[in-house]
C-alpha positions as CSV (number, residue, x, y, z in Angstrom):
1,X,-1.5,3.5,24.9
2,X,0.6,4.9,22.0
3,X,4.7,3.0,22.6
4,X,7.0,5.7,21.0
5,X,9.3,4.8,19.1
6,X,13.2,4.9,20.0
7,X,13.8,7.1,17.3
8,X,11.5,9.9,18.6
9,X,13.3,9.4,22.4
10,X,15.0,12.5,23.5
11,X,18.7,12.6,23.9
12,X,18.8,11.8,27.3
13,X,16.4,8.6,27.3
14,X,18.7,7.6,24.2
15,X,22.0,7.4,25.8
16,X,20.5,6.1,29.1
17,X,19.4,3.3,27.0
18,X,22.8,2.6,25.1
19,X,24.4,3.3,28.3
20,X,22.2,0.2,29.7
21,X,22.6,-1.7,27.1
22,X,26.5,-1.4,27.2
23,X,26.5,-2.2,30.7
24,X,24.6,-5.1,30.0
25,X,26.5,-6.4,27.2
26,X,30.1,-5.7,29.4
27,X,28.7,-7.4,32.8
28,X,27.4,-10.5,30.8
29,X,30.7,-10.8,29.4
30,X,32.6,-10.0,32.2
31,X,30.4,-12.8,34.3
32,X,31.3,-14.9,31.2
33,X,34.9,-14.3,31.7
34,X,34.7,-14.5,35.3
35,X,33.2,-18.2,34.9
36,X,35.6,-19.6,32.2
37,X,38.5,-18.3,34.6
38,X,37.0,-19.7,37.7
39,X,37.0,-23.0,35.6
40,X,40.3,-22.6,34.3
41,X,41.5,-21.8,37.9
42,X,39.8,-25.2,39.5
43,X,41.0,-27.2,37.1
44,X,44.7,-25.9,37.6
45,X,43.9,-26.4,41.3
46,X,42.8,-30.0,40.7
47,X,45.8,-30.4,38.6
48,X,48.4,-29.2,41.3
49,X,46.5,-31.3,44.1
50,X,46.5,-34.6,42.3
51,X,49.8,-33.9,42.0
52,X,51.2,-33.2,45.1
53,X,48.8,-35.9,46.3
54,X,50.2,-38.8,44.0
55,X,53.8,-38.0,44.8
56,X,52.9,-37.7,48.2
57,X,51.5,-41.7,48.0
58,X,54.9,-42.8,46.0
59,X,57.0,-41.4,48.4
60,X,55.2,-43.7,51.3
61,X,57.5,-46.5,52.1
62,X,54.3,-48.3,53.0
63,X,53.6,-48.4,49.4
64,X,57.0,-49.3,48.4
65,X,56.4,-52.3,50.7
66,X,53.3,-53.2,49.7
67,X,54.6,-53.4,46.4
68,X,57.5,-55.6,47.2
69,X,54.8,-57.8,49.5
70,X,53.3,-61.2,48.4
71,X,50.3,-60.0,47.4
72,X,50.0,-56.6,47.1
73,X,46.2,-55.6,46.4
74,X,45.9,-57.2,50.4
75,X,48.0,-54.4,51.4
76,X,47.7,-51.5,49.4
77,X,44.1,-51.6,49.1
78,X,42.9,-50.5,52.6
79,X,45.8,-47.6,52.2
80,X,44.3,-46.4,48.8
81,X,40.9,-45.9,50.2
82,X,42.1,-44.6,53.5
83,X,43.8,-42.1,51.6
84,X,41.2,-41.5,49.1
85,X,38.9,-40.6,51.8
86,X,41.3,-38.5,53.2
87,X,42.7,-36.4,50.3
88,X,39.1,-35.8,49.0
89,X,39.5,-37.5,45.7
90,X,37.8,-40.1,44.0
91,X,39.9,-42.3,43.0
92,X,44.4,-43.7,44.0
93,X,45.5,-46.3,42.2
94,X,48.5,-48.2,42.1
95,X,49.7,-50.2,39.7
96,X,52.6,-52.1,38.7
97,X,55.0,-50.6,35.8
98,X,53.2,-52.2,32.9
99,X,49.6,-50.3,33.9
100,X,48.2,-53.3,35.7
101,X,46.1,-52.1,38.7
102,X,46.8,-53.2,41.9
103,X,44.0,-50.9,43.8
104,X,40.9,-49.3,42.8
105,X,37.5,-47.8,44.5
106,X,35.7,-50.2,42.1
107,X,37.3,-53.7,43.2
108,X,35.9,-55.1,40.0
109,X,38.7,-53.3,38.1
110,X,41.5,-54.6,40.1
111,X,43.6,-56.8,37.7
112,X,42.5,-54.9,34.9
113,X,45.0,-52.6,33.0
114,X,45.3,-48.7,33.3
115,X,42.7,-46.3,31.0
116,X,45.8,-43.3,30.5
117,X,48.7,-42.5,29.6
118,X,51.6,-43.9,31.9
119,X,54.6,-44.0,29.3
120,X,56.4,-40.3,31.4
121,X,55.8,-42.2,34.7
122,X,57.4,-45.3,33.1
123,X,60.8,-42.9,32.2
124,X,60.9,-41.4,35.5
125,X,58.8,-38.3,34.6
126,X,55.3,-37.6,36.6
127,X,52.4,-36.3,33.8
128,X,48.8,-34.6,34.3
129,X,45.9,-35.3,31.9
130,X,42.5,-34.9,31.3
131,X,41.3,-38.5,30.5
132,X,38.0,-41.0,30.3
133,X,38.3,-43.6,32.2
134,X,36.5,-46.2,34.0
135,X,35.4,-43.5,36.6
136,X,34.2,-40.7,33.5
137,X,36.6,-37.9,32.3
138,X,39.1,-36.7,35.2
139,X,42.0,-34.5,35.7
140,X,44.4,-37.2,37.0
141,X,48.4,-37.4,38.0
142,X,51.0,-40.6,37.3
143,X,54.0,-40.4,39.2
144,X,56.7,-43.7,39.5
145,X,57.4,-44.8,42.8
146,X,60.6,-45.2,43.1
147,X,62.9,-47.6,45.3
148,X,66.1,-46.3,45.2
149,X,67.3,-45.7,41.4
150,X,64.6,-48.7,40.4
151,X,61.0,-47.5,39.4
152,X,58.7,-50.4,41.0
153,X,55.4,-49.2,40.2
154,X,53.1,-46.4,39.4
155,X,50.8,-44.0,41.4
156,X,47.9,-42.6,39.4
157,X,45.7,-39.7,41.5
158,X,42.5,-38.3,39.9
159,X,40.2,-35.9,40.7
160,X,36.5,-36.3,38.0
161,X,35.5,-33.3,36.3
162,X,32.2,-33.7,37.8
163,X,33.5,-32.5,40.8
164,X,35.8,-29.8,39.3
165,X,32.5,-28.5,37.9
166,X,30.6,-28.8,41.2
167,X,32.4,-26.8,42.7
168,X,33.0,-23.7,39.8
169,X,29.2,-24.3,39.7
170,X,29.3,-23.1,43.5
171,X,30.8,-20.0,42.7
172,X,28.2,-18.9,40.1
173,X,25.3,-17.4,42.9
174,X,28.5,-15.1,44.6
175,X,29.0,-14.0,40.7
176,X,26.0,-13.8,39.7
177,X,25.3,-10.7,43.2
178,X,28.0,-9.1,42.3
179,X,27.1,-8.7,38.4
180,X,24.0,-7.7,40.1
181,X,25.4,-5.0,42.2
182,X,27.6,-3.4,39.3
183,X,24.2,-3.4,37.2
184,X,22.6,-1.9,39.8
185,X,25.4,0.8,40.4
186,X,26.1,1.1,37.0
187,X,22.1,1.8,36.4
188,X,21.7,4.3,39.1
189,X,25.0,6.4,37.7
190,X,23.6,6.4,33.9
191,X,20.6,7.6,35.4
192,X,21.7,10.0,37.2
193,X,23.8,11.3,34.3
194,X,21.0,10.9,31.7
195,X,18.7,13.3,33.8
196,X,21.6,16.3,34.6
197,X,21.4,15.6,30.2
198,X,17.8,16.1,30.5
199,X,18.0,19.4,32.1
200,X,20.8,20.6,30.2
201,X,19.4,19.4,26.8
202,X,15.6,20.6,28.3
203,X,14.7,17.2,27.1
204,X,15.1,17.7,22.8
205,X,16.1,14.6,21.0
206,X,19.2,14.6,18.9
207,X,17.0,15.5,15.8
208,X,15.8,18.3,17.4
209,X,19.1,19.5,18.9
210,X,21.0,19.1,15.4
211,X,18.4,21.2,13.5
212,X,18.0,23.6,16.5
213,X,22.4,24.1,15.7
214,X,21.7,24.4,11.8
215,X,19.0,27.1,12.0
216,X,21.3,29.3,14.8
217,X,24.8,28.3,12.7
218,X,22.6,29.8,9.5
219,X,21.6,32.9,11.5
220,X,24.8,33.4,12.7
221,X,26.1,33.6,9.3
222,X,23.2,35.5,7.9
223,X,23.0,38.4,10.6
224,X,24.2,41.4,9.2
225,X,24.9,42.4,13.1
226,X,27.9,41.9,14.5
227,X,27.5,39.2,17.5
228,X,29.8,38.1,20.3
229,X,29.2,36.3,23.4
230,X,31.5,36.6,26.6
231,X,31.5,33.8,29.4
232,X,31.5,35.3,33.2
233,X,35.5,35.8,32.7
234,X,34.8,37.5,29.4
235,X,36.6,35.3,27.7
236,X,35.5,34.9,23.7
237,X,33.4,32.1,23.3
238,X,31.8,33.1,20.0
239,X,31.7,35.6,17.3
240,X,30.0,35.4,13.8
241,X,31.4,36.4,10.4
242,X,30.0,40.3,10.7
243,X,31.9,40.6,13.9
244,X,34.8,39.1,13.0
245,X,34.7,41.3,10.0
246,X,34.2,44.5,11.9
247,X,36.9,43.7,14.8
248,X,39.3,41.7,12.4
249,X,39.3,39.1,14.4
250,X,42.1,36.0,13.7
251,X,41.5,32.3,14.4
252,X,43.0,32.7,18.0
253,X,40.7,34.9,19.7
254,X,38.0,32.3,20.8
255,X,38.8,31.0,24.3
256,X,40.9,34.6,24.6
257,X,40.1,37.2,26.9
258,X,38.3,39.9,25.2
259,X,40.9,42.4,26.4
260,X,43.5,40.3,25.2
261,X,41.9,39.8,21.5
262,X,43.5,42.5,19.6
263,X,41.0,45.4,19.8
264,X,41.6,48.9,20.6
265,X,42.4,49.6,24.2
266,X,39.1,51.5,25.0
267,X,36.7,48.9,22.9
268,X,38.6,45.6,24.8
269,X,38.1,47.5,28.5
270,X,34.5,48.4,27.8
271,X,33.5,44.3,26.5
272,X,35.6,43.3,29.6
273,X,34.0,44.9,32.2
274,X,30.8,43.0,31.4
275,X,28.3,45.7,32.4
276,X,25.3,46.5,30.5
277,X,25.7,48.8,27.7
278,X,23.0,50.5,25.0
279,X,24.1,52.1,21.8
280,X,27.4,53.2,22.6
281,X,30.2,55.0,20.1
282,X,33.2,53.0,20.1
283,X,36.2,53.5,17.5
284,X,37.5,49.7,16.2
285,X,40.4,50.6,13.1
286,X,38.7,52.5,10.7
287,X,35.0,51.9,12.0
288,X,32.6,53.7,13.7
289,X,30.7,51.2,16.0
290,X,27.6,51.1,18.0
291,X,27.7,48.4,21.2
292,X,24.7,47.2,22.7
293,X,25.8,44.9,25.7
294,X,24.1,42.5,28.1
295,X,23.7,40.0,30.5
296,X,23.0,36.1,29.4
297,X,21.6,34.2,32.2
298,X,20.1,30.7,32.2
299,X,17.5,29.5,34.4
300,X,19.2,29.0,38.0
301,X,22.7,28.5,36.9
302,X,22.8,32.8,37.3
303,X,24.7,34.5,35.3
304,X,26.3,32.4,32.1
305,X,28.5,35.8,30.3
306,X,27.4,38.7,28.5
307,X,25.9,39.2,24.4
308,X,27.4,41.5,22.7
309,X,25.6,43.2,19.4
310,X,28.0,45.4,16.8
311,X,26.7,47.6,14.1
312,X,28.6,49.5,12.1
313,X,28.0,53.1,11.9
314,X,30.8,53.9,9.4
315,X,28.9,55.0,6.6
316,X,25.9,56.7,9.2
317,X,28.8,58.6,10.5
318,X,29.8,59.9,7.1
319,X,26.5,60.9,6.0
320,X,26.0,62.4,9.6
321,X,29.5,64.5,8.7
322,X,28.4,65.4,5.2
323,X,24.9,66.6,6.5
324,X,26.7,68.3,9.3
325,X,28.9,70.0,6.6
326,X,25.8,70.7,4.3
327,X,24.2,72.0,7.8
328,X,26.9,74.3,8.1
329,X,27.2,75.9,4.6
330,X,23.7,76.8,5.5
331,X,24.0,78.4,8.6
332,X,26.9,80.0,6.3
333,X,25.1,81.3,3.8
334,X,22.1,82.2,6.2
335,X,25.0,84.3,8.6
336,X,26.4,86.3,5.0
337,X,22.7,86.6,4.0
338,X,22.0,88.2,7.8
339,X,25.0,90.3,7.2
340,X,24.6,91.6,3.1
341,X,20.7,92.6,4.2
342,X,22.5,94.9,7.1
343,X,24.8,95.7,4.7
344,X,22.5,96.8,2.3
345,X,20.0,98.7,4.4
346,X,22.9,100.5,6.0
347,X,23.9,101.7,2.0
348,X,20.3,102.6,1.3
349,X,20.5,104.6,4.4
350,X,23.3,106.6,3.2
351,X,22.1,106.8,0.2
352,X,18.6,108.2,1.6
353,X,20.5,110.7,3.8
354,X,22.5,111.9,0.7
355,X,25.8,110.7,1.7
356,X,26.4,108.9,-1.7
357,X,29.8,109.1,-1.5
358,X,30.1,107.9,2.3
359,X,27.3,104.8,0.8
360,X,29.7,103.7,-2.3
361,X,33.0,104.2,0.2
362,X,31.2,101.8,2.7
363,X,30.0,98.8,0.3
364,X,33.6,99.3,-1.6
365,X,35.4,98.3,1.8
366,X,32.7,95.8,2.6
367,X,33.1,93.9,-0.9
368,X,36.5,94.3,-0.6
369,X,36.8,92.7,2.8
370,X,34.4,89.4,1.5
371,X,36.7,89.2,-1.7
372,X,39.7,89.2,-0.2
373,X,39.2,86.4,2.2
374,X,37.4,84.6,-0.8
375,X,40.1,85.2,-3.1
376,X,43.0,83.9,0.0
377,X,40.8,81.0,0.4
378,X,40.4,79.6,-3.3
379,X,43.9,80.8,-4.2
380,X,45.8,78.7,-1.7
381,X,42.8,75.8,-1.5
382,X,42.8,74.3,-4.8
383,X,40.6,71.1,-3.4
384,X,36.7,72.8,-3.7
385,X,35.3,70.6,-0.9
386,X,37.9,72.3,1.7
387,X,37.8,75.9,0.3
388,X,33.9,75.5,1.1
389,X,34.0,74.2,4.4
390,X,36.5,76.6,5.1
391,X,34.0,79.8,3.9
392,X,31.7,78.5,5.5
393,X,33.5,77.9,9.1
394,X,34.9,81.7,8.1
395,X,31.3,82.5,8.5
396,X,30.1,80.7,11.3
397,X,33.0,81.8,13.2
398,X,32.2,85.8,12.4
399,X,28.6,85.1,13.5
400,X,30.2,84.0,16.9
401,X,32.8,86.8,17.0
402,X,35.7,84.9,16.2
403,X,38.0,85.9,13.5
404,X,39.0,82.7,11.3
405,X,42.6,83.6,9.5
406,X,43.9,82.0,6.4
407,X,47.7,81.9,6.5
408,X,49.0,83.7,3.1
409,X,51.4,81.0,2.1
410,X,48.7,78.5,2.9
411,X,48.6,75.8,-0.3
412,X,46.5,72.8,-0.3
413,X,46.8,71.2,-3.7
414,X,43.4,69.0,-5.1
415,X,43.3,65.6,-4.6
416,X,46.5,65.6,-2.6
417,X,43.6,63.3,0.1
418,X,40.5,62.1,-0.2
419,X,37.9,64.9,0.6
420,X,36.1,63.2,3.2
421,X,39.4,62.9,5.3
422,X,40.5,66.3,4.6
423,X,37.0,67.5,5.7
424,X,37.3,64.9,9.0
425,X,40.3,66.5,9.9
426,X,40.2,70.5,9.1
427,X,36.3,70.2,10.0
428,X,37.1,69.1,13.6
429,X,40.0,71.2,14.2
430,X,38.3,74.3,13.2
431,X,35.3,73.4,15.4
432,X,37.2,72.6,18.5
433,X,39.1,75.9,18.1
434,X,36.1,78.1,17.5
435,X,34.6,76.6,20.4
436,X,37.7,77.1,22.8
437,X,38.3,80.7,21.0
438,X,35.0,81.4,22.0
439,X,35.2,80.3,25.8
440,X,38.5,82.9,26.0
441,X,38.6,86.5,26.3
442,X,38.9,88.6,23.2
443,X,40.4,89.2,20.5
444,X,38.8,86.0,20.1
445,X,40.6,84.0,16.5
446,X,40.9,80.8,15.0
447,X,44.4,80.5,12.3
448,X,44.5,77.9,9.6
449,X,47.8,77.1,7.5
450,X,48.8,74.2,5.2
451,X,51.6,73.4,3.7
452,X,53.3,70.8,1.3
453,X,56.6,69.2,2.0
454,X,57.5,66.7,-0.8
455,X,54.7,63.5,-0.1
456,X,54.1,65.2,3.4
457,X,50.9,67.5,4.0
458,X,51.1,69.6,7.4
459,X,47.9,71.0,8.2
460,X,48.2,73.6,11.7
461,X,44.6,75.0,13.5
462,X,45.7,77.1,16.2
463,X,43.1,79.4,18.4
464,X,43.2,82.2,20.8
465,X,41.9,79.6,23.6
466,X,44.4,78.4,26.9
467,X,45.5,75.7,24.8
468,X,45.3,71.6,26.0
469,X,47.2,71.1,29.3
470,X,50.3,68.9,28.5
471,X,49.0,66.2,30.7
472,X,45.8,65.4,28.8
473,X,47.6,65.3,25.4
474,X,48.2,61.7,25.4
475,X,44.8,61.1,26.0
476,X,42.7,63.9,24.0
477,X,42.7,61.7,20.8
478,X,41.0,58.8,22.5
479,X,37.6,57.8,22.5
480,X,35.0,59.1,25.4
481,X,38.1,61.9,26.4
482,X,36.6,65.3,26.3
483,X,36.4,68.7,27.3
484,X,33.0,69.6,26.6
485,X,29.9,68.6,28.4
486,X,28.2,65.7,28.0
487,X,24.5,67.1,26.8
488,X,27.3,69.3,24.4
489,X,28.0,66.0,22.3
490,X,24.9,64.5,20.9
491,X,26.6,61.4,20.0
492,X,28.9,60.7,22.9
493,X,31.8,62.0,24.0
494,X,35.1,62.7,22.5
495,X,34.7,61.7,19.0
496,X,35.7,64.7,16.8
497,X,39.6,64.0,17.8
498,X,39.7,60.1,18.0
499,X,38.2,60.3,14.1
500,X,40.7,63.2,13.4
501,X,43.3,60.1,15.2
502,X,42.1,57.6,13.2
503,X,42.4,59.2,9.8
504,X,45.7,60.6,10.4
505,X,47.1,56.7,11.6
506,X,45.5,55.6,8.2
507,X,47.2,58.0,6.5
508,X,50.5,57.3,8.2
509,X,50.9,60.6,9.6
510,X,51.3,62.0,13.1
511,X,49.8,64.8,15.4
512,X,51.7,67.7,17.4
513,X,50.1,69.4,20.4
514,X,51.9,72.5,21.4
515,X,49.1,74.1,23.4
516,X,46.5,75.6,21.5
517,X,48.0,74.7,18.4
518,X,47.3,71.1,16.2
519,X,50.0,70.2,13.9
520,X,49.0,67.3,11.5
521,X,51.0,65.9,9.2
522,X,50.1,63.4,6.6
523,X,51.8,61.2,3.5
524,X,50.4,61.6,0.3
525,X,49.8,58.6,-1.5
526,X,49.6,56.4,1.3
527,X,46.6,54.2,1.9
């Protein structure tokens, strides 16, 4: 069978292996540790109880008098081993102040002179050492005995590091099950962590994971969409470059509520409610945007937040506007075409019946009529693209029995604004009055006036309609608000005023509302 290499492991068998391999390395070194301080801990115990033990056997006044007695080994002998048996230590011996030993456990030593140092003892002051002696290396004790202010021998109490080392040894199995346990525990915890890894990872090595992150950072970058996703609080958790760009989005909207992000009102409430949403007209600044919005959910975790897809219909809305205005130059010219063919059968008429005079009378008021609102309309409209649309919506509104009415002192100047945003403006004005003059009783009219003050353009539509109730002003310029039908509004609701909204704000102007009557007014110059 095949052994794969390390290298080739997914993430999660990875880090459970360095996580087993840590634990390894720390409990071998922690039982290490654990050893060298149970060693350093018996010897300090063996230190402290030869201690304690050889000042106990100075202070015996048996062993001051055995000192002082005729022949001391005779009586001090039977006491040392007595009390070596006793105390649990292998070996007492006293000795006289120049290190000559009175008792030993090996009698064969008796007479022969201390293996140490006793020089402290000598001076009054007890000592511990490690030391060789005749016994091997032990952790001994030399304390004076003392009779009265005179030091008249030596005690010397030691312990062999054999022993010390027996007994550390007999602490190793209870180390060694509880390294095991923590292993154990440690074990089952990495492996439990390393397979919620495996789930979450769906098993990919870290190879795989970190091209998997450069391929979707590059499409991130690349998309030409705007892209945003929500978590289940609909708080930002990513947006790419053509979404930042299209919301102008700072730094400090990720981890934000998306209401809270700096978007327009309407846009922020719609991304926040987190429902699901297909091609919908939403204004953002100066941009027309369609938002496409759904669900993200992830196996059984339910649902993770919502994906969020921005296009910008900016320049599609533009070209829909000019095509709507080249639309409606046709229907123009098609309704004065309709209307010179009546006109002209109804002079060939007269002209058949005889009545030249009544024919030349009749297409001499009729020219006059078309010239005079002609004349009105280029005279006070010196920018071509608004004289045009306003002809033509002079037209459209005769064809549906509305009178459209020029004021006299009317003066737009060219290239007082761009023409698109004079056409955005005067365009949807005059087509939300024709429509409401045309939904009232007659005498159904439309009146357009302009008018320069200094840097300031005021453009006023007013029509013969009931006018906007005062209530619904503050809301007619935002998007989705309108009075129209749904099926009347191919591309959503309420767009014709939020544009008219937005291009005035560019502009730095403002908007009046006195009933049926729309005051704009705009600064020249500004951006």
């Amino acid at each position: 069978m095949a052994v794969v290499s390390p290298r080739r492991w997914s993430l999660a068998r990875q880090l459970f292996g360095l996580q087993l391999t840590v634990i390894t390395v720390l409990v071998a070194g922690t039982l290490v540790g654990a050893y060298v301080q149970a060693d350093r801990a018996s010897l300090d115990a063996a230190r402290q109880k030869v201690l304690g033990i050889a000042w106990t056997v100075a202070d015996s006044p048996a062993v001051r008098d055995g000192l002082a007695a005729p022949d001391p080994t005779a009586v001090l002998q039977p006491l040392a081993d007595r009390l070596n048996r006793d105390a649990e230590t292998d070996f007492v011996v006293i000795m006289t102040t120049g290190g000559i030993r009175y008792t030993h456990p090996d009698p064969r030593q008796i007479g022969g002179h201390f293996l140490g140092t006793i020089d402290p003892a000598v001076h009054g002051r007890p000592l511990t050492e490690t030391y060789t002696g005749t016994l091997g290396a032990s952790m001994r004790a030399v304390v004076p005995v003392l009779a009265g202010d005179r030091i008249v021998g030596l005690v010397s109490v030691g312990i062999r590091l054999t022993s010390v080392a027996r007994q550390v040894r007999g602490r190793i199995p209870a180390l060694l099950v509880t390294a095991a346990l923590a292993m154990l525990a440690a074990a089952a915890g990495s492996w439990l962590v390393s397979r919620w890894l495996r789930r979450r990872t769906h098993d990919l090595g870290p190879a795989e994971l970190a091209r998997m992150y450069e391929f979707y950072d590059a499409v991130l970058h690349a998309v030409r969409e705007g892209l945003l996703l929500l978590d289940r609080h609909g708080r930002l958790l990513l947006a790419n470059d053509e979404a930042r760009r299209l919301l102008a989005l700072g730094e400090d909207a990720l981890g934000r509520p998306i209401g809270a992000a700096g978007l327009p009102a309407a846009l922020g409430g719609a991304l926040a409610e987190g429902r699901s949403r297909t091609d919908e007209i939403h204004l953002a600044g100066d941009r027309i945007l369609v938002i496409n919005q759904a669900p993200a959910a992830a196996g059984g975790d339910g649902v993770l937040g919502t994906v969020v897809t921005l296009r910008d219909h900016t320049d599609l809305q533009a070209l829909t506007g000019e095509l709507d205005s080249v639309r409606g130059f046709a229907e123009a010219l098609r309704a004065q075409a309709h209307e010179a063919a009546n006109r002209l059968h109804t002079v060939l008429s007269l002209i058949e019946l005889g009545r030249t005079e009544e024919a030349i009378e009749f297409a001499a008021n009729e020219l006059a009529v078309a010239q005079r609102l002609t004349d009105r309309v280029v005279g006070a409209v010196r920018e071509p693209v608004l004289a045009a649309l306003l002809l033509a919506k002079a037209a459209q509104a005769a064809e549906r029995g509305v009178e459209l009415e020029v004021a006299p002192d009317a003066e737009v100047p060219e290239a007082m604004l761009p023409p698109g945003d004079l056409v955005t403006i005067v365009g949807n004005l005059l087509d939300n009055a024709i429509d409401a003059a045309v939904a009232a009783p007659p005498p159904r009219r439309v009146e357009f006036a302009a008018l320069r003050r200094g840097r300031e353009l005021v453009l006023r539509v007013a029509d013969s309609g009931p006018g906007l109730d005062p209530a619904d002003v503050t809301h007619a310029f935002e998007r989705g608000w309108s009075t129209k039908p749904a099926a009347a509004v191919p591309m959503g609701r309420g767009l014709g005023l939020a544009l008219v909204g937005q291009v005035v704000h560019r502009h730095g102007g403002a908007i009046d509302v006195d009933g049926a009557a729309f005051t704009v007014r705009v600064l020249v110059g500004a951006p």
